[in-house]
MDTraj code that builds the backbone (N, CA, C; nanometers):
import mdtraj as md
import numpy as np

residues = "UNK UNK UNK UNK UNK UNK UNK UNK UNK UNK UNK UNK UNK UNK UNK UNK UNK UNK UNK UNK UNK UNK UNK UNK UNK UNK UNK UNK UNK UNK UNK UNK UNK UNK UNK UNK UNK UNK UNK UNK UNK UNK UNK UNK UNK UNK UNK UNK UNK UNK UNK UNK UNK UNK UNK UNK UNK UNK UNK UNK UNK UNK UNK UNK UNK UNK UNK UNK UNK UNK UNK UNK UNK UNK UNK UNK UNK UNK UNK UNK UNK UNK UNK UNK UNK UNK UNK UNK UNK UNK UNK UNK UNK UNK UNK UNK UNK UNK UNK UNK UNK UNK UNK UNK UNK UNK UNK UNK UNK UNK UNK UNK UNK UNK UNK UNK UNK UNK UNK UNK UNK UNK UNK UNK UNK UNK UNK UNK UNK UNK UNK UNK UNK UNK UNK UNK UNK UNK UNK UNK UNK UNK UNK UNK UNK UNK UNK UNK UNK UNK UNK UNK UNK UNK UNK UNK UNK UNK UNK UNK UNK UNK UNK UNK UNK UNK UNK UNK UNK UNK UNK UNK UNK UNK UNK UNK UNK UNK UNK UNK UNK UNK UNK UNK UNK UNK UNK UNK UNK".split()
xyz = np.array([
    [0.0843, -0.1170, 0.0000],
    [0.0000, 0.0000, 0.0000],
    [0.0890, 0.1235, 0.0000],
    [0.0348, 0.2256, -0.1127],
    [0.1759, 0.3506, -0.1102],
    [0.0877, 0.4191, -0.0299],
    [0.1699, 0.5134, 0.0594],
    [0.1014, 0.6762, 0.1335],
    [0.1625, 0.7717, 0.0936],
    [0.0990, 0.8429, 0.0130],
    [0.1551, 0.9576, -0.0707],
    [0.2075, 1.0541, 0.0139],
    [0.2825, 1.1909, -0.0135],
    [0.3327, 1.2605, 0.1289],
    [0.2715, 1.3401, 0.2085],
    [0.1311, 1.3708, 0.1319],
    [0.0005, 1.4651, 0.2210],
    [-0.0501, 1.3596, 0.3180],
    [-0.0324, 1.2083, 0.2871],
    [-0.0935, 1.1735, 0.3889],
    [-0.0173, 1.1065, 0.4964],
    [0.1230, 1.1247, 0.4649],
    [0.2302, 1.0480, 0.5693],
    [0.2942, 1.2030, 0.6481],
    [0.2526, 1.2763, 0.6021],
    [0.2383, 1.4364, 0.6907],
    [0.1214, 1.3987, 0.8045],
    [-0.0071, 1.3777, 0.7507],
    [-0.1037, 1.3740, 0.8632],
    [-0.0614, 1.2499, 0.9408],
    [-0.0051, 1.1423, 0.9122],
    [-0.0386, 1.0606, 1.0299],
    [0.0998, 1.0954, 1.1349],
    [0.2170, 1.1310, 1.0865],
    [0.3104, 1.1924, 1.1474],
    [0.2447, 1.3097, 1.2332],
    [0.1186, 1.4565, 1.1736],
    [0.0600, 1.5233, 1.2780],
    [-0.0368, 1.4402, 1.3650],
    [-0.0644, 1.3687, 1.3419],
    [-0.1807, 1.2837, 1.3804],
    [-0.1031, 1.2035, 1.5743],
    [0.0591, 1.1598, 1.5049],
    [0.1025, 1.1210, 1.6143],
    [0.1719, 1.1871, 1.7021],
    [0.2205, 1.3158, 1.6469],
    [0.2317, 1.4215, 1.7141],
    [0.1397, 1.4382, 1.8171],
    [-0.0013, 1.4696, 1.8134],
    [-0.0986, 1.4696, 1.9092],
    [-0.0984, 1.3497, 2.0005],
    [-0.0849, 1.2604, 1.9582],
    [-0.0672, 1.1902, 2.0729],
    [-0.0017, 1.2025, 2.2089],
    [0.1541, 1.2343, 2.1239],
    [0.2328, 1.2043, 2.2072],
    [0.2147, 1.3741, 2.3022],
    [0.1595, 1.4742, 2.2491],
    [0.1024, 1.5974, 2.2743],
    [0.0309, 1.5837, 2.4340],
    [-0.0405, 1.5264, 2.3730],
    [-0.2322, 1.4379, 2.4769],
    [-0.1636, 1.4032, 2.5960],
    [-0.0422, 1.2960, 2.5572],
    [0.0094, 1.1836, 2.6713],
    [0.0366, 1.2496, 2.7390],
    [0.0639, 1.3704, 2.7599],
    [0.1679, 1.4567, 2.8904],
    [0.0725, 1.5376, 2.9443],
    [-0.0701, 1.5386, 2.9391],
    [-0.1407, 1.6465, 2.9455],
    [-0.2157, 1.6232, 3.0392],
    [-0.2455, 1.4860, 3.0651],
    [-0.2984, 1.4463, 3.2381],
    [-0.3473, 1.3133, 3.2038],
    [-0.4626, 1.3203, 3.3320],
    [-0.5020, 1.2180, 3.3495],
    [-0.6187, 1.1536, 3.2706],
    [-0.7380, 1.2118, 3.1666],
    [-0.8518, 1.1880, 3.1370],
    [-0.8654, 1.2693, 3.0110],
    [-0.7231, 1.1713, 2.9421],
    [-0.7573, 1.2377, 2.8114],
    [-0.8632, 1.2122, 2.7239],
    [-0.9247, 1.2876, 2.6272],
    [-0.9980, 1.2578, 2.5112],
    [-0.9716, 1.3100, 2.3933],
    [-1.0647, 1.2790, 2.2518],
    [-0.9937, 1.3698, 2.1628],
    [-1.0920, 1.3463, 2.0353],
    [-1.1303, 1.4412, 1.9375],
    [-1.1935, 1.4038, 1.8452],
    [-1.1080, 1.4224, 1.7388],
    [-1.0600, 1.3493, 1.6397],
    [-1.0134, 1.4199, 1.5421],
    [-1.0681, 1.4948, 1.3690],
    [-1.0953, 1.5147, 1.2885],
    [-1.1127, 1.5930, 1.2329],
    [-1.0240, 1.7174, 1.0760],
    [-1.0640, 1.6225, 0.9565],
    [-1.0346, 1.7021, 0.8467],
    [-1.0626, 1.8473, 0.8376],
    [-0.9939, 1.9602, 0.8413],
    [-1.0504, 2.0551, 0.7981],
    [-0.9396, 2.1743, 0.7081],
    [-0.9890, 2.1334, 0.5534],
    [-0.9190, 2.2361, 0.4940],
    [-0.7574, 2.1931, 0.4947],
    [-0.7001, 2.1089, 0.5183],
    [-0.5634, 2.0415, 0.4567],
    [-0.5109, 2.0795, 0.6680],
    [-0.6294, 2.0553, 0.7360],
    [-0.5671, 2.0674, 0.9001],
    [-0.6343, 1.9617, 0.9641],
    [-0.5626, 1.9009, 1.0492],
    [-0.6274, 1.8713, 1.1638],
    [-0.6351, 1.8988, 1.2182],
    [-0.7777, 1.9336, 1.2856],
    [-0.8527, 2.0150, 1.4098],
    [-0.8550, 1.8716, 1.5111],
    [-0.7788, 1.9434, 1.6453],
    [-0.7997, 1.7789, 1.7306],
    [-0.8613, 1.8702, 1.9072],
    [-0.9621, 1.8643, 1.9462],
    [-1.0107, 1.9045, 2.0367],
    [-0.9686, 1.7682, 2.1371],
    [-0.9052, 1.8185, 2.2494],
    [-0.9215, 1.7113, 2.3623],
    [-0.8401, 1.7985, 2.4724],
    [-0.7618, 1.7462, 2.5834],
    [-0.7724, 1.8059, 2.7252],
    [-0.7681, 1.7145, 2.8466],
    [-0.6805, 1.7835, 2.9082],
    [-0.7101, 1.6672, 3.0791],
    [-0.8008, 1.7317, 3.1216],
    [-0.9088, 1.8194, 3.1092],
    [-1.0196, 1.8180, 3.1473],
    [-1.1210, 1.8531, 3.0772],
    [-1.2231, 1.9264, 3.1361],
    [-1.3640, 1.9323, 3.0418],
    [-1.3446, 2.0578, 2.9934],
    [-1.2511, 2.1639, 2.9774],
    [-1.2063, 2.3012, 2.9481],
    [-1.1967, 2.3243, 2.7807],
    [-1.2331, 2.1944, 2.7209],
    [-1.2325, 2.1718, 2.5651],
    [-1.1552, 2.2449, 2.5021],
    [-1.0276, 2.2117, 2.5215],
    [-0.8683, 2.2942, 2.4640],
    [-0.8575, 2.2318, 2.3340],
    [-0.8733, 2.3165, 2.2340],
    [-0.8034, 2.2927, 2.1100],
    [-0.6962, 2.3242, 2.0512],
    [-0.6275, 2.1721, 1.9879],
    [-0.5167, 2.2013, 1.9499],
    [-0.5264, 2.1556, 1.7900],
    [-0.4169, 2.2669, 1.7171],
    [-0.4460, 2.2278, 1.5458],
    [-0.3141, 2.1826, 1.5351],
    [-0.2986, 2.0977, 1.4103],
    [-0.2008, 2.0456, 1.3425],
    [-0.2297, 2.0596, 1.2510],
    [-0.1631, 2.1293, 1.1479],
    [-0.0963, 2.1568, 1.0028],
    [-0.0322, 2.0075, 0.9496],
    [-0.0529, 2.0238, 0.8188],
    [-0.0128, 1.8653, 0.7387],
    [0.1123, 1.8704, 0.7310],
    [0.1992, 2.0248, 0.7616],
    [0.3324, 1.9816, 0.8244],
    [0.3967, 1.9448, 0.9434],
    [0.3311, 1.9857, 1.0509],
    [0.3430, 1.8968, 1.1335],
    [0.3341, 2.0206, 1.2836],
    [0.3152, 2.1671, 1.2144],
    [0.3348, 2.2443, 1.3112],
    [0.1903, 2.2647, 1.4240],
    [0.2228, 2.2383, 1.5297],
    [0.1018, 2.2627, 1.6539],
    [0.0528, 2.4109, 1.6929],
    [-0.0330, 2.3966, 1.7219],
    [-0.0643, 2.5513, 1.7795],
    [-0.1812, 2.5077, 1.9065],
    [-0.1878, 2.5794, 2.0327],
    [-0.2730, 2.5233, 2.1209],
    [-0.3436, 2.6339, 2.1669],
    [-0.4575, 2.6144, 2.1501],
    [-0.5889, 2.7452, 2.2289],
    [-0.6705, 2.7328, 2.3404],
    [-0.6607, 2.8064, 2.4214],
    [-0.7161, 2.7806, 2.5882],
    [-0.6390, 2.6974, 2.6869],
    [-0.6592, 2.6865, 2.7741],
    [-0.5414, 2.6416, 2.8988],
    [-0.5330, 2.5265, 2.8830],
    [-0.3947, 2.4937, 2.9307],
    [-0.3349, 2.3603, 2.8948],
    [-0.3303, 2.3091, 3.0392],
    [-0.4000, 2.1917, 3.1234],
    [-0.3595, 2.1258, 3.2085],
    [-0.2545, 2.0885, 3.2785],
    [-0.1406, 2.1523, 3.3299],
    [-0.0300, 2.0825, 3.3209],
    [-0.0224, 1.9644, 3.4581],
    [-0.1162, 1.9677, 3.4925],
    [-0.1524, 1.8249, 3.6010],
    [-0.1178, 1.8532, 3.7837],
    [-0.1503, 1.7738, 3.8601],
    [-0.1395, 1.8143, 4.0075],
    [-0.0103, 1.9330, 4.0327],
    [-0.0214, 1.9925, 4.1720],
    [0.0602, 2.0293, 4.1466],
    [0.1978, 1.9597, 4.2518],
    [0.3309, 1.9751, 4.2691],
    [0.4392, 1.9016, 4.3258],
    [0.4187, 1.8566, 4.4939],
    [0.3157, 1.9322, 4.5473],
    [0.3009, 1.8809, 4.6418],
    [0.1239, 1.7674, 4.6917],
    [0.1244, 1.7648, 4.5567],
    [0.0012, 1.6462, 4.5918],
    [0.0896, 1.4966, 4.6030],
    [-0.0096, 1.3824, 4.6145],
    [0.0440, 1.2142, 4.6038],
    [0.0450, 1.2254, 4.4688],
    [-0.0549, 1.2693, 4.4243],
    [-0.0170, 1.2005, 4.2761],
    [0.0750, 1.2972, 4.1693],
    [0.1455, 1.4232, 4.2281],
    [0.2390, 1.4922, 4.1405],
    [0.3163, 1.3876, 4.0410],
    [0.3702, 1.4321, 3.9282],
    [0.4225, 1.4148, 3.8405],
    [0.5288, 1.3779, 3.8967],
    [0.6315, 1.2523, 3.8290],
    [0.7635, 1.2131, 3.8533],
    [0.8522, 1.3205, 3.8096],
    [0.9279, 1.4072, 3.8744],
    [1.0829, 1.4990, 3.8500],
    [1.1830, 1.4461, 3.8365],
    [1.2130, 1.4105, 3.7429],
    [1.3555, 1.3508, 3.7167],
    [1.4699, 1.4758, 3.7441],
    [1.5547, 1.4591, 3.8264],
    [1.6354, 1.6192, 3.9155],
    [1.7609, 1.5802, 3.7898],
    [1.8695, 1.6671, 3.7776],
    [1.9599, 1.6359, 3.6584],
    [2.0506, 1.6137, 3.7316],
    [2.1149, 1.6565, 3.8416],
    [2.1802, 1.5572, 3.9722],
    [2.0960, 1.5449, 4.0822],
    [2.1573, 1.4144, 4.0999],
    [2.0701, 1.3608, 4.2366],
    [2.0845, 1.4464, 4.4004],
    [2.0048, 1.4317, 4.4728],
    [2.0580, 1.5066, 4.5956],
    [2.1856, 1.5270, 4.6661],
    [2.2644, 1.4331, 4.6567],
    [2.3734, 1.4198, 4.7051],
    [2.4769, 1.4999, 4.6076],
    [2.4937, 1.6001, 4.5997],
    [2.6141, 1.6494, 4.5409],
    [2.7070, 1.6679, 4.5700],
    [2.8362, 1.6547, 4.4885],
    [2.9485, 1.5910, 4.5201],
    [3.0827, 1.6995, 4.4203],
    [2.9813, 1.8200, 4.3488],
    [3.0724, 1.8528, 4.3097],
    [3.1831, 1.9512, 4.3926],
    [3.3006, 2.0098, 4.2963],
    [3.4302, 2.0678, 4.3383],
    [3.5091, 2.0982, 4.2279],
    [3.5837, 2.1840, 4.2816],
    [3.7103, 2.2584, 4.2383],
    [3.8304, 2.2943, 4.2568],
    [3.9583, 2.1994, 4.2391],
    [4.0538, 2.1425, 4.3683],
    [4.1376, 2.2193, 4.2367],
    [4.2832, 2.3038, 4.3168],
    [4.4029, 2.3008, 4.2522],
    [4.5166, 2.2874, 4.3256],
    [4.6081, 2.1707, 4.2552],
    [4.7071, 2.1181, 4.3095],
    [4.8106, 2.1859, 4.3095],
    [4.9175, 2.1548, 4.4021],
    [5.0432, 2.2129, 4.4388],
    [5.1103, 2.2206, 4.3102],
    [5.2898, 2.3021, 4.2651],
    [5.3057, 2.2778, 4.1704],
    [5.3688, 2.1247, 4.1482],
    [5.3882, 2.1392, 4.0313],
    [5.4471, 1.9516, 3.9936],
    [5.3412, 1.8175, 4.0915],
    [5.2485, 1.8294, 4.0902],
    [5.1696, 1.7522, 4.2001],
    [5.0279, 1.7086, 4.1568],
    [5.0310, 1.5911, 4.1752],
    [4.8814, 1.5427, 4.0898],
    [4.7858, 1.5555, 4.1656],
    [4.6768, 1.5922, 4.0945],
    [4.5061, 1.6390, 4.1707],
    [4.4419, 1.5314, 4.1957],
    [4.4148, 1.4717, 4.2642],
    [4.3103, 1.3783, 4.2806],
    [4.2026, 1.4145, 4.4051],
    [4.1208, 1.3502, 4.3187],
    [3.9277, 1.3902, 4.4047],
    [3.8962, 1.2386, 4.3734],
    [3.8396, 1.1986, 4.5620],
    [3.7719, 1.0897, 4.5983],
    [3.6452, 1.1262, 4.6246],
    [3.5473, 1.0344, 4.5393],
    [3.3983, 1.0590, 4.5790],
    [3.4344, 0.8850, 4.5821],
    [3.3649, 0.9137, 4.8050],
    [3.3714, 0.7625, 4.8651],
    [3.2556, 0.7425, 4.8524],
    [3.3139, 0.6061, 4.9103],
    [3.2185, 0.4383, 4.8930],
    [3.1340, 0.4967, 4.9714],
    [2.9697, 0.4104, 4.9327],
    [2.8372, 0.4550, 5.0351],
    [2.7339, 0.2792, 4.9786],
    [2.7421, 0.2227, 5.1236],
    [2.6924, 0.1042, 5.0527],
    [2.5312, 0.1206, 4.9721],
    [2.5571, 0.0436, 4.9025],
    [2.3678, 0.0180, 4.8174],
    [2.3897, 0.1505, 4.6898],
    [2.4861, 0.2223, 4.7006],
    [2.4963, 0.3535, 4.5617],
    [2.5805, 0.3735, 4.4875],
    [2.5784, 0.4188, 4.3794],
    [2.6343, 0.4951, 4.2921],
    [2.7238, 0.6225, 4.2883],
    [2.8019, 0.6426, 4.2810],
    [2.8983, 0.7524, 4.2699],
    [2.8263, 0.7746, 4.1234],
    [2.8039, 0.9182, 4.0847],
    [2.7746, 0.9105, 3.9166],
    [2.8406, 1.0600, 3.8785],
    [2.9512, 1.0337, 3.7682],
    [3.0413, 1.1461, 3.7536],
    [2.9244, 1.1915, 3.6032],
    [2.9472, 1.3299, 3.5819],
    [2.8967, 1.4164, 3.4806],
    [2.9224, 1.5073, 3.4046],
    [3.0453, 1.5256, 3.4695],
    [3.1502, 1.6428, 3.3917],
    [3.2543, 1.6136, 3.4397],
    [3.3495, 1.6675, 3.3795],
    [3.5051, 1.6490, 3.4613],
    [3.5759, 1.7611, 3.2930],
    [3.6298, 1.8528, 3.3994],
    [3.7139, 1.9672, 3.3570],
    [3.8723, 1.9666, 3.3601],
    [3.9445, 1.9734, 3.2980],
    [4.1162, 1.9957, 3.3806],
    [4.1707, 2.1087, 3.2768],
    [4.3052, 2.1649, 3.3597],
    [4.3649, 2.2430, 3.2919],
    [4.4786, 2.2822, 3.3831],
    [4.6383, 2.2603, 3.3082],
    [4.7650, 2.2944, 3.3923],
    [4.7744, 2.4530, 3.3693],
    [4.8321, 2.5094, 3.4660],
    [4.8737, 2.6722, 3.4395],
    [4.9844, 2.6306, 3.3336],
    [5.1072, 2.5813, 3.2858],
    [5.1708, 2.5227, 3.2412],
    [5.1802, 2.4063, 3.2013],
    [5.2404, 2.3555, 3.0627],
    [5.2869, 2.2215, 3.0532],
    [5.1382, 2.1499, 3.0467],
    [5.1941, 2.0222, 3.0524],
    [5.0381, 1.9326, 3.0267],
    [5.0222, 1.8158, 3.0606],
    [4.9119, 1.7131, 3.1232],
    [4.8898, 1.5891, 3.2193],
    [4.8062, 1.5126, 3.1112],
    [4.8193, 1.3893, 3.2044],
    [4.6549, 1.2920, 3.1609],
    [4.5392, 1.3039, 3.2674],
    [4.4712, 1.2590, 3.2531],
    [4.3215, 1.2617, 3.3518],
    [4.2745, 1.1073, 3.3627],
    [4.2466, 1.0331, 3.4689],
    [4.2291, 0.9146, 3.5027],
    [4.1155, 0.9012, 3.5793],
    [4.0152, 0.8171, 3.5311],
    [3.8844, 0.7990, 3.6363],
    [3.8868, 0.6046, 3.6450],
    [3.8834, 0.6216, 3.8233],
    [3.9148, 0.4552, 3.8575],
    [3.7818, 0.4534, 3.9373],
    [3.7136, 0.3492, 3.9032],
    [3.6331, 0.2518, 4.0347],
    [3.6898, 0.1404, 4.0893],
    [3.7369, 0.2169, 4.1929],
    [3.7982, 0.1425, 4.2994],
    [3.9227, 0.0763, 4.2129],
    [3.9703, -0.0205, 4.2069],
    [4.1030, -0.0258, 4.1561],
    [4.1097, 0.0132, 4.0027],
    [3.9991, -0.0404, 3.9001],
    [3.9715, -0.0436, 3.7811],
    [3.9677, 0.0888, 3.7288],
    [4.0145, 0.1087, 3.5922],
    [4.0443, 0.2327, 3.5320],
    [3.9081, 0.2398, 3.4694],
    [3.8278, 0.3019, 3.4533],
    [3.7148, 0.3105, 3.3798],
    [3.7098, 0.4256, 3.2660],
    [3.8170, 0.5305, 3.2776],
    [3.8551, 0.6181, 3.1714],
    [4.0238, 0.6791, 3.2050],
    [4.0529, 0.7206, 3.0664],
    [4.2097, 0.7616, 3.0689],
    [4.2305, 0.8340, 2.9337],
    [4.2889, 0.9501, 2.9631],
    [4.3435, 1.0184, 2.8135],
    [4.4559, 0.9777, 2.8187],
    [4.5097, 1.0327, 2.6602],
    [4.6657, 1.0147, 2.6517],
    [4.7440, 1.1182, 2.7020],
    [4.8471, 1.0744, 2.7290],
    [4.9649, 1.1827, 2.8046],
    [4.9384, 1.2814, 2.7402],
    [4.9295, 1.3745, 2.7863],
    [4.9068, 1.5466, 2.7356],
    [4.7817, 1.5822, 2.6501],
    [4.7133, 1.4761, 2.7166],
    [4.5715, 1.5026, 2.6535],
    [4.4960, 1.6909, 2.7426],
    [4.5293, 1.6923, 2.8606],
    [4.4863, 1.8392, 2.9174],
    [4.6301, 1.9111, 2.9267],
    [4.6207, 2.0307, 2.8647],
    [4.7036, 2.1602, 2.8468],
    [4.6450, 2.2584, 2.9385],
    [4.6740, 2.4069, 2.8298],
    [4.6580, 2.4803, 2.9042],
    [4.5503, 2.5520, 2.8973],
    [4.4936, 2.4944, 2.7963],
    [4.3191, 2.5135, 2.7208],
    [4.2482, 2.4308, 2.8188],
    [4.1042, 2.4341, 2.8309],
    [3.9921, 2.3590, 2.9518],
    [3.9853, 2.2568, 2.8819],
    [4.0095, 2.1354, 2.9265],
    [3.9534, 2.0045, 2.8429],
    [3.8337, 1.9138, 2.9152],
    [3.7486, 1.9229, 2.8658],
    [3.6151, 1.9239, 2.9299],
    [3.5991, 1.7314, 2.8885],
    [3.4945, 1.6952, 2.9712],
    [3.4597, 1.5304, 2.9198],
    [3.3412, 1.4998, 3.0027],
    [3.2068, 1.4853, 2.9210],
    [3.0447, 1.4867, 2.9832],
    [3.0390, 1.3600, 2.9443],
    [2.9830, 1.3174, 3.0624],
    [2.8894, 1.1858, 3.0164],
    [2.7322, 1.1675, 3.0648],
    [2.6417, 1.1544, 2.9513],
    [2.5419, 1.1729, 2.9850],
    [2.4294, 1.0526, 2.9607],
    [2.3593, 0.9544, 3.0304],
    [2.4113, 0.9611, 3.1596],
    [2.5641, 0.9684, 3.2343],
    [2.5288, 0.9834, 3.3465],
    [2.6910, 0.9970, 3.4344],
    [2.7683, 0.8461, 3.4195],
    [2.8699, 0.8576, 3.4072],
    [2.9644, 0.7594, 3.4487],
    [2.9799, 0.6925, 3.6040],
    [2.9435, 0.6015, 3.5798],
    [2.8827, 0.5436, 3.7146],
    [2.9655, 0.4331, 3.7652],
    [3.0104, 0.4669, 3.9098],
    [3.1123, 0.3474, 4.0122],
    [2.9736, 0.2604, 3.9983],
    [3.0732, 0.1501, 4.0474],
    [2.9979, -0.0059, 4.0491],
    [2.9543, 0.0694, 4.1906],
    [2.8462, 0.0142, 4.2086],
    [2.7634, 0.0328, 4.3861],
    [2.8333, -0.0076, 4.4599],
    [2.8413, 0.0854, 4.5569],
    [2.9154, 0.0709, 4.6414],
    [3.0949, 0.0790, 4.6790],
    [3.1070, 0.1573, 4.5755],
    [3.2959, 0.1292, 4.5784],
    [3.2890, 0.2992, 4.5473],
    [3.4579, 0.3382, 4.5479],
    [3.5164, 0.4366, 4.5531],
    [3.5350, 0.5003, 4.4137],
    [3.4768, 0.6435, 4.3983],
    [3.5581, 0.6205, 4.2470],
    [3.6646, 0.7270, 4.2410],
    [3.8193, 0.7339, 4.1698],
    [3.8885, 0.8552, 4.1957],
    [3.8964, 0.9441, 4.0688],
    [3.9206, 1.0356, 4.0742],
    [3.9024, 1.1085, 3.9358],
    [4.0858, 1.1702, 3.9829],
    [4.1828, 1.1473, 3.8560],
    [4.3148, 1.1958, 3.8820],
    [4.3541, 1.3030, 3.7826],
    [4.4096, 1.4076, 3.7969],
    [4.5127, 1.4783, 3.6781],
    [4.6148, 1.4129, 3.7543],
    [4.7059, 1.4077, 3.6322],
    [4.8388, 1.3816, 3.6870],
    [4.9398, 1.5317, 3.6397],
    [5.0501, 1.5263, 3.7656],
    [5.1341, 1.6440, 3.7609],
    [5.1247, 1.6848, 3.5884],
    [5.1152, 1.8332, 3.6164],
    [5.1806, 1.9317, 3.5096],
    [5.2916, 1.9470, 3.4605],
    [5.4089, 1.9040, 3.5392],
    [5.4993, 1.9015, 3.5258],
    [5.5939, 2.0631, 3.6063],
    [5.7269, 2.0549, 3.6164],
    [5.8050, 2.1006, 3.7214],
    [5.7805, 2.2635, 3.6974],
    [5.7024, 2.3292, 3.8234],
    [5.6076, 2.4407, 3.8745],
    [5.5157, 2.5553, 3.7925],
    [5.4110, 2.4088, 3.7705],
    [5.3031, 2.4125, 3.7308],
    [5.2318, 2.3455, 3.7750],
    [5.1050, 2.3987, 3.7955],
    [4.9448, 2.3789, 3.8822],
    [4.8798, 2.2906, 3.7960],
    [4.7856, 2.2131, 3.8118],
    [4.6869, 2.1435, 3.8140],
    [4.5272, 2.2139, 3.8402],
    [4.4350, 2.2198, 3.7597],
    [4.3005, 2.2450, 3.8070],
    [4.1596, 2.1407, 3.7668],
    [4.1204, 2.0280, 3.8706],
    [4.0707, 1.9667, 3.8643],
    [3.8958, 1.9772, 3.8728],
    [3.8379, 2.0013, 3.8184],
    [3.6378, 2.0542, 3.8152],
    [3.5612, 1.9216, 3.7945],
    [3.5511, 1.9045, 3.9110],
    [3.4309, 1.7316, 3.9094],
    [3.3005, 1.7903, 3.9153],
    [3.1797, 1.7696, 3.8106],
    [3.0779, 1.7788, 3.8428],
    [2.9992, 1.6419, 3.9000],
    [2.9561, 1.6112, 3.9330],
    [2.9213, 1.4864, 4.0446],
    [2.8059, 1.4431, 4.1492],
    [2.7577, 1.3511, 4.1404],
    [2.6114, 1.3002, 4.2679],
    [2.6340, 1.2010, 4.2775],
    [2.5672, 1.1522, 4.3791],
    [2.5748, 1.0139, 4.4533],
    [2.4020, 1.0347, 4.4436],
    [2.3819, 0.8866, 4.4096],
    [2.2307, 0.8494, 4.4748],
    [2.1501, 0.7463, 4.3461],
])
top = md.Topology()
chain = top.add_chain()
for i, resn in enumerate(residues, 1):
    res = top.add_residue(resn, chain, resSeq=i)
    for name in ("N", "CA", "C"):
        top.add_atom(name, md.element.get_by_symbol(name[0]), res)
traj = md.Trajectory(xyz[None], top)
């Protein structure tokens, strides 16, 4: 069966609304509706009959109040996914000269250490950067991978110690009197 592209536009707007609807509460409904190369889709987490249009390209437009559901202090509020967990762990350590930086985020039984950024940069000269769980290397640049430029490294999700163990995040020396600047962004939980 072919779907020509006017009509693989609508079912693409068509699922747009859906996924629109899904976030919108609890008691959704919805009529849908040809009109004039649009879909007109009336529905709502409540009886406030909010209409929303979709264009056969795919663009939304929404009229009258949008539900956005309980609010954070009811039982049934919405799940918040936080972008670090409560436990924060970050810092900003600079080492002696010729002297390697290292930052311990310790062991906590039943959790996660979860790294999310990690920054370095020597005033001089140039190191590697080493992240261990507990004995195991779990990341490593090459020698003179951080200078004197910020060398940044995100992981998203975080880079995560095995539960329950130690994880260390290292620059190694700059070399002879020159600093080290080590930036852990970081949570436990």
């Amino acid at each position: 069966m072919m779907i020509n592209r006017l009509g693989m536009k609508k079912i693409i707007a068509f699922l747009l609304f859906v996924v629109v609807l899904a976030g919108l509460g609890t008691s959704i409904y919805a009529a849908v509706a040809r009109i004039n190369s649009f879909v007109a889709i009336v529905g709502g987490a409540d009886e406030t009959g909010n209409v929303m249009t979709v264009d056969v390209n795919g663009a939304a437009s929404i009229k009258g109040t949008v539900d956005q559901g309980v609010s954070a202090t009811s039982p049934n509020a919405w799940t918040q996914i936080p972008v670090q967990s409560p436990t924060l762990l970050n810092s900003s350590t600079t080492g002696a000269a010729n002297s390697a930086v290292a930052v311990t985020l310790t062991a906590t039984p039943n959790v996660r250490n979860m790294i999310r950024k990690v920054s370095a940069y020597c005033s001089a000269g140039s190191a590697n950067l080493t992240i261990a769980d507990g004995g195991t290397t779990i990341f490593n640049t090459p020698v003179g991978a951080v200078g004197t430029s910020i060398f940044d490294s995100q992981w998203n999700p975080g880079l995560a110690s095995t539960t329950g163990n130690v994880a260390t995040i290292t620059l190694g020396a700059c070399g002879v009197s020159n600093a080290g600047t080590l930036i852990i962004q970081a949570d436990r939980g």
